[in-house]
N, C-alpha and C positions, 0 to 999 in steps of 0.2 A: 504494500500500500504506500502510497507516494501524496506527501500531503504538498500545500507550499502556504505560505506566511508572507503578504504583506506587510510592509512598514511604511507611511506616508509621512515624512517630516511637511506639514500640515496645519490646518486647523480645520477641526473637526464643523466648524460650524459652516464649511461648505466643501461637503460631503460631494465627492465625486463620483458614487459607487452608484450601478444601475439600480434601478427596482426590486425587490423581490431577489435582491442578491445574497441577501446574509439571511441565517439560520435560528443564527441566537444573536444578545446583545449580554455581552458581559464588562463593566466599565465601573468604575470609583470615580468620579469628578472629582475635581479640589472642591471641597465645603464650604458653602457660603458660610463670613463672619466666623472661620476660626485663620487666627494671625498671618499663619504659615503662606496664605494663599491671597493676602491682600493685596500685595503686588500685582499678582496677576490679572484676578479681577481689578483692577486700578488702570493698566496698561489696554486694557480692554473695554474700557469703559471709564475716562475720566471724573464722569460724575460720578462714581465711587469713592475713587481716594476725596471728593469734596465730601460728600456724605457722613464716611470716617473722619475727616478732619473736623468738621461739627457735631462729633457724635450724635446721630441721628440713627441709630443701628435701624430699625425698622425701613428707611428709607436704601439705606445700605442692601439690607437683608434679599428687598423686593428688586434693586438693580443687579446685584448680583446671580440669583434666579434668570433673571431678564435674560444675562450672558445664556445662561446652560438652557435654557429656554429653545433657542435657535438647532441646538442638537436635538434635542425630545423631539421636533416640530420634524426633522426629517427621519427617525426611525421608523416612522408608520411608512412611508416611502420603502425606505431598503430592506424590510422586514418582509420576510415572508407571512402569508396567511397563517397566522396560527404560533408565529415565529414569537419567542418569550424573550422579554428584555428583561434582564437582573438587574438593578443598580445599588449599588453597595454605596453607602451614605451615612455621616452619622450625625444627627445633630449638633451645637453648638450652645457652649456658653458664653456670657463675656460680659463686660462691664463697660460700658460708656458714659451715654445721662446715667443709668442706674446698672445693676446687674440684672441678666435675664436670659431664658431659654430661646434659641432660635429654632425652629422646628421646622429642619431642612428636610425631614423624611416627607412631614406633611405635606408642603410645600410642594414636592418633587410629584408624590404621587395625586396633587388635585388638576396639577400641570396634564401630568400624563393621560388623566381621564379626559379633560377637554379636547384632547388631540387624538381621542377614540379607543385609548387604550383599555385593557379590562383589568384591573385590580385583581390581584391571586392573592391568597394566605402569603405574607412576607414572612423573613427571617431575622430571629435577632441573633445576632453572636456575641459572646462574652469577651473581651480583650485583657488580657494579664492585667492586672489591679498595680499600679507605679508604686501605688502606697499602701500600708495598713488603715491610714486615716481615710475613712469611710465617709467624711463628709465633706462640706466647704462651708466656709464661713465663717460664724464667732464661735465654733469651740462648743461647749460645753453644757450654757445654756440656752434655751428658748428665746423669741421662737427663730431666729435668723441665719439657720445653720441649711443646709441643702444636703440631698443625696450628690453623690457624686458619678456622670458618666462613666462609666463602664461596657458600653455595648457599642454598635451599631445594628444597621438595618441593613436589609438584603432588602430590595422592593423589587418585589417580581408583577411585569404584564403579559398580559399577550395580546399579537393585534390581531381582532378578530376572532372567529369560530377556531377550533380545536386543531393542529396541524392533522390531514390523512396521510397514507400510507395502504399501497397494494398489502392486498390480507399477506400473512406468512411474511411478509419482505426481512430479504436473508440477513440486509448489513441493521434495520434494528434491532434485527433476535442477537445478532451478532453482540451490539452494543449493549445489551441488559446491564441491569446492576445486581446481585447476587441481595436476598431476601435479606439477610440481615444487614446491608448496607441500605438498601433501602428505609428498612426501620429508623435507622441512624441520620440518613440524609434529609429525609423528608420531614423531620421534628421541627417544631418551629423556635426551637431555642438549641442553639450550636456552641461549647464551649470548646473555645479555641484557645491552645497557647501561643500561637505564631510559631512562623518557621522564619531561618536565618534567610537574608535576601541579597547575600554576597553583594552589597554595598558599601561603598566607603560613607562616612557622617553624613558629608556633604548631599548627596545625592538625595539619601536616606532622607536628608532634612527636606529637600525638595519635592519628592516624588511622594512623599506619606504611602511606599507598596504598600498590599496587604499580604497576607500570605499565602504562598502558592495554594495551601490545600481551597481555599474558599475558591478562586476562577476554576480550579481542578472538579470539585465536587459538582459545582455547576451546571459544568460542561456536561458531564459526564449523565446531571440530572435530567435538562432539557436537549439534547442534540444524541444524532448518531453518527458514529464512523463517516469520516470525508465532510461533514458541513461545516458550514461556515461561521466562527465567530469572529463578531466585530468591535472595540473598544474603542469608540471614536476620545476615551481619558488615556491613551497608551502607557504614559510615565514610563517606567524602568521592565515593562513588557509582559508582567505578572500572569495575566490574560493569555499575552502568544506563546509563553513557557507551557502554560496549561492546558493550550492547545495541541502543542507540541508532544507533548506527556501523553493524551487523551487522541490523537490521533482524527484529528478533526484539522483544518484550514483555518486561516486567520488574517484578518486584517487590522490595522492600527493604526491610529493619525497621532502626533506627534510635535507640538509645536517644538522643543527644546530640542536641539539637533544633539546636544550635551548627553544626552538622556539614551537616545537612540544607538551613541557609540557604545556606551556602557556596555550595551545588550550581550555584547560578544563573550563578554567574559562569563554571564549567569550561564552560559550556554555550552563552557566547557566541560567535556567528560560525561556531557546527556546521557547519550549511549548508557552509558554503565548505570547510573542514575535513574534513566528509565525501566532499562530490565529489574533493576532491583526492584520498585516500587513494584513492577507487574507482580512478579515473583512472592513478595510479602503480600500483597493483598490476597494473592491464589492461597498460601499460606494460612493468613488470616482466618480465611473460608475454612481450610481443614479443619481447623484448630475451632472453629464456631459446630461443624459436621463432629467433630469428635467429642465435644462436649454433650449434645442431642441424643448422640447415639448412646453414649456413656449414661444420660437418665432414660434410657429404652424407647427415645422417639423414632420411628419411621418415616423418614423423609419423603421419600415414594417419586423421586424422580432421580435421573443420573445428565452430567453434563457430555455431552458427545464431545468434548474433546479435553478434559482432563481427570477423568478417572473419577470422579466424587459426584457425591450425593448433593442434589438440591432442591429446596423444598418445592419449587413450581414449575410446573411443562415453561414457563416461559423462559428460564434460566438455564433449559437443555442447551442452545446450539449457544449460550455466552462464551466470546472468546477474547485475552489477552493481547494486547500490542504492546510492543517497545520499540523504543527508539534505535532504530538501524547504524541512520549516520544522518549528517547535516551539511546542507552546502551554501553558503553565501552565494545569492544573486544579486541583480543588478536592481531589484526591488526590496530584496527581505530575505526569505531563506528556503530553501527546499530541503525535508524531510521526509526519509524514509524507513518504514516501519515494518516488522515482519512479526508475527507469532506469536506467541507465548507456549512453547511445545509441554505435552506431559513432564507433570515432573513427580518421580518418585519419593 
């Protein structure tokens, strides 16, 4: 299987990509109203940095929005019928006239409904805790203390009716997800510790990645073998890694050209990297199968091609990819993927 990867040094908010081109949408924007990203919105929008310079956060909050506005406005375009956009988003605190919550999930998803979108059950995910202190504010007593951020949001659409599929078709039986990964992915509370994003500070400070496993699960929840995902937030590639990984195509827009050379290096030693991860998930599954069997359950189905038991006709023909090799082109990257063979 032979995937390829897109990189557009870009701005996403004039989307070149035909109609009905992309499969899924997996993307993190920069956060309205958290620090890191005022720049940007600022250079993008003047009347921002004015807004912030008179603290007016509300006026801020709604031009900020305005910016990511113009991307939502064309995914119902490049989406396929049925095609589900993820956007991984967290809100915001902050202090200007006064201190107050910005509620960039909301925001995002009453955007996405006006432009046709359907509203799915989102995800919240838990982010390592910085601190022990549990709160913000004055301490100890009442009443002016606040909980403190801890999560974000997954906000899942989709445009339009349900994506179809010729009955039997070989490549999504192929791409199943195994019953108890299922159980686990589709929770609507994900507790994640993050994973290392072989970045130097700098970038790290820039790009706010998240961790591979969140665009990885994704993928792997909404799309099958060979489509298309697209991340019109590219950052540090988080998204094309986990296309990469997942065995799916990908594109990315890109304004920081800075960002885009990075890429080369999260990309060294895939290969080895990918067959592991295939290898310990197959694993996993044993080790889930050997447990079942061990309290006297009967699974009552077998996988055709590696040897084990699983609980549903649908998870017969699931089968493994890794990563082959990888080629720099003249756009982004060509990847190749072969197998996951039995393993003893």
């Amino acid at each position: 299987m032979e995937t390829d990867h897109a990189v557009v040094t870009g701005d996403a908010r004039e989307l070149s990509l035909p109609a009905d081109s992309v499969d899924l949408v997996v993307t993190s924007p920069p956060y309205p109203m958290i620090e890191m990203w005022d720049d940007i919105f600022a250079a993008l929008d003047p009347a921002i940095g004015d807004a912030l310079d008179a603290d007016d956060g509300q006026r801020a909050f709604e031009a900020m929005h305005d910016v990511l506005d113009v991307v939502w406005e064309q995914l119902q375009r490049v989406l396929v019928e049925g095609g589900i956009a993820a956007i991984n988003v967290g809100d915001a605190t902050r202090t200007l006239d006064r201190f107050r919550q910005y509620p960039n999930a909301g925001e995002i998803t009453r955007r996405m409904v006006d432009y046709g979108f359907d509203p799915l059950p989102d995800i919240v995910w838990r982010k390592p805790a910085n601190s022990g202190a549990k709160f913000m504010g004055s301490g100890m007593v009442p009443p002016n203390a606040y909980p403190t951020l801890e999560h974000e949001s997954i906000l899942l659409f989709r445009n339009g009716p349900r994506r179809s599929f010729p009955p039997g078709d070989e490549t999504r039986y192929e791409s199943a997800y195994f019953w108890e990964e299922r159980n686990q992915w589709f929770s609507d509370l994900w507790e994640m510790t993050g994973t290392p994003q072989g970045l130097d500070a700098g970038l790290r400070e820039r790009s706010g990645a998240f961790p591979v496993e969140i665009p990885l699960r994704l993928i792997r929840m909404f799309s099958v073998y060979g489509d298309t995902v697209l991340d019109p937030f590219w950052g540090t590639g988080t998204t094309t890694l986990a296309a990469m990984l997942a065995g799916r195509e990908s594109v990315g827009y890109e304004r920081d050209a800075d960002l885009r050379a990075a890429f080369d290096d999260r990309i060294e030693g895939l290969p080895e990297r990918s067959r592991e991860r295939a290898t310990q998930r197959l694993e996993r599954h044993r080790e889930w199968v050997a447990d079942r069997q061990e309290s006297g359950e009967e699974l009552g189905h077998e996988n055709d091609h590696y040897d084990t038991p699983v609980r549903t006709k649908q998870e017969r023909n699931l089968r493994l990819y890794a990563v082959e090799s990888v080629a720099e082109t003249e756009d982004g990257y060509t990847v190749m993927h072969e197998p996951i063979e039995n393993l003893e």
